[in-house]
Structures are given as C-alpha cells and as structure tokens.
C-alpha positions, 0 to 999 in steps of 0.5 A, a space after each residue: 924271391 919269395 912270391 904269394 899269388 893273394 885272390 882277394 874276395 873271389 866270392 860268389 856274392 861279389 862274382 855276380 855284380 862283375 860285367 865279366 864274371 865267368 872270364 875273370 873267374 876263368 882267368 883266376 882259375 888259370 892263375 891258381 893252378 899256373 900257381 901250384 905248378 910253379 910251387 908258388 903258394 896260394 891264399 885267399 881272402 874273404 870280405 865278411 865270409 860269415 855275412 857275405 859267404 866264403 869263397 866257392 870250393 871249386 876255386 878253392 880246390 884249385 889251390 889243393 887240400 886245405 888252401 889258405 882263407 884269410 877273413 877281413 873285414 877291412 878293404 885292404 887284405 894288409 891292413 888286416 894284422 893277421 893276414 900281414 902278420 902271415 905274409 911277413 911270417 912266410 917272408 913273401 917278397 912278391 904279392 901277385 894279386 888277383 881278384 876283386 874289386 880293382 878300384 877298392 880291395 885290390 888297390 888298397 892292399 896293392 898300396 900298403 904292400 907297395 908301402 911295405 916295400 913289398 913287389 906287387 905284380 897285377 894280373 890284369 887279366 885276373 882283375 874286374 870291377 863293377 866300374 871299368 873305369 875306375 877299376 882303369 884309374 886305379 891301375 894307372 895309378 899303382 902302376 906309376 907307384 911301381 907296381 907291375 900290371 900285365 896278363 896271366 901268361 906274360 907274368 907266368 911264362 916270365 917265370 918259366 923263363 926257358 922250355 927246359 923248365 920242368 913244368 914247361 910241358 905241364 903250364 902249356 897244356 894248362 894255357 891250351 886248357 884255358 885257352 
C-alpha cells in the first residue's frame, strides 16, 4: 500500500497560536524523519505561503533535499485540485496526516480523503489546535468515519512490524532521540 505522511500548515505564523507548539513541533519532527527511514514519501502543505509564510527550512530539511510544498488556499489540502490531482498521480492509498489545525485543516482534507475512499491514519501526538476541545470533537467524529487515531510510534512501529526489519536499529535511536 502506498502511504503519503501530508503535515498540513506547520508554519510558524499558526505554530505561535498553539498551546503546545515546541512538543507538536517536536512530534511532527519525529514523524518526518520515521518517515524517510521507512522510505515513505513526505509533502507539505502551506496555508496562503505568500501572505502567511512558508513552512520553516528546519522542518523542512527533515524531509531531504527539495521536499514536497503544496500551496492552498482552501482548508481542505484535497479540496485543492493540484494537491489531489498529485496525490491520485502518485496512487497513494494512505494519507498519514500531521499538523495543524485539528478541527479545520486537518479534519477537512481527513473527510475528503475519507470520501475519496482513501486510508487516513491521524498522528494524534502530531495534531494541536487553538481549542483542544474542538480539536477532540472533530477527532471523535473522523475516527467514527473510519479514519485510525493513534500516536506516532504505535503507528510506526506497526509498520516496522518486526526487529528484523532493517531500519529497526535506526527508528530506536530516533525514538530514544525524541524521547
């Protein structure tokens, strides 16, 4: 299965407004790199990059030389024609979603990728939202649509599935790193 882990909107403008910005900032970093070591492709969107700013090259540089930037202007990252039309083009089957805000970006492109009849797996360690409460309801509501909600690691190690995996060595020192 072909999986896309999508961070929505990790700019710094919107970073600054969350409770919790270093630890969601953190847990994303961890996210972007368990990625690489999987060989699982990373992209990212930006909210309104030429007014709002893009995202900050140290999170970017996560993702390797030259990462994936989507521009939107719409909430939904798939509500975006060239954003789906990339996604449907690199026949990703899984969006793993991290970022910001739960309870609008995040929850919109999690409903039309569910629409889509795409897998949606929620980093809930990797998620904020100016409301926790709001950022709960909406989680609550995606998850009885079908999506999965669970952490970071649960979700990585599941891909890793066993110790004999070859990156095995490399993502526990990566945990032990964002520890």
């Amino acid at each position: 299965m072909s999986a896309l882990l999508l961070c929505i909107d990790l700019q710094p403008i919107f970073l600054k407004a969350m409770p919790d910005a270093g630890r969601l900032l953190g847990r994303c970093h961890f996210a972007i790199e368990a990625a690489r070591l999987l060989d699982i492709p990373v992209a990212f969107t930006e909210q309104a990059p030429q007014k709002l700013g893009p995202t900050a090259p140290d999170t970017l540089a996560r993702a390797g030389a030259d990462p994936v930037q989507y521009a939107k202007t719409t909430f939904s990252a798939l509500a975006d024609d060239a954003i789906r039309e990339s996604i449907q083009s690199q026949g990703i089957e899984h969006l793993i979603l991290c970022g910001l805000e739960t309870s609008i970006c995040v929850y919109q492109t999690a409903i039309n990728a569910i629409n889509a009849d795409l897998q949606v797996t929620l980093l809930t360690d990797c998620l904020s939202a100016r409301r926790p409460d709001d950022a709960a309801a909406a989680l609550d509501a995606l998850k009885r649509l079908g999506a999965y909600a669970l952490p970071s690691e649960t979700i990585f190690y599941s891909l890793l599935h066993d110790i004999k995996h070859p990156a095995f060595k490399s993502f526990t020192t990566l945990v032990k790193q964002y520890a």
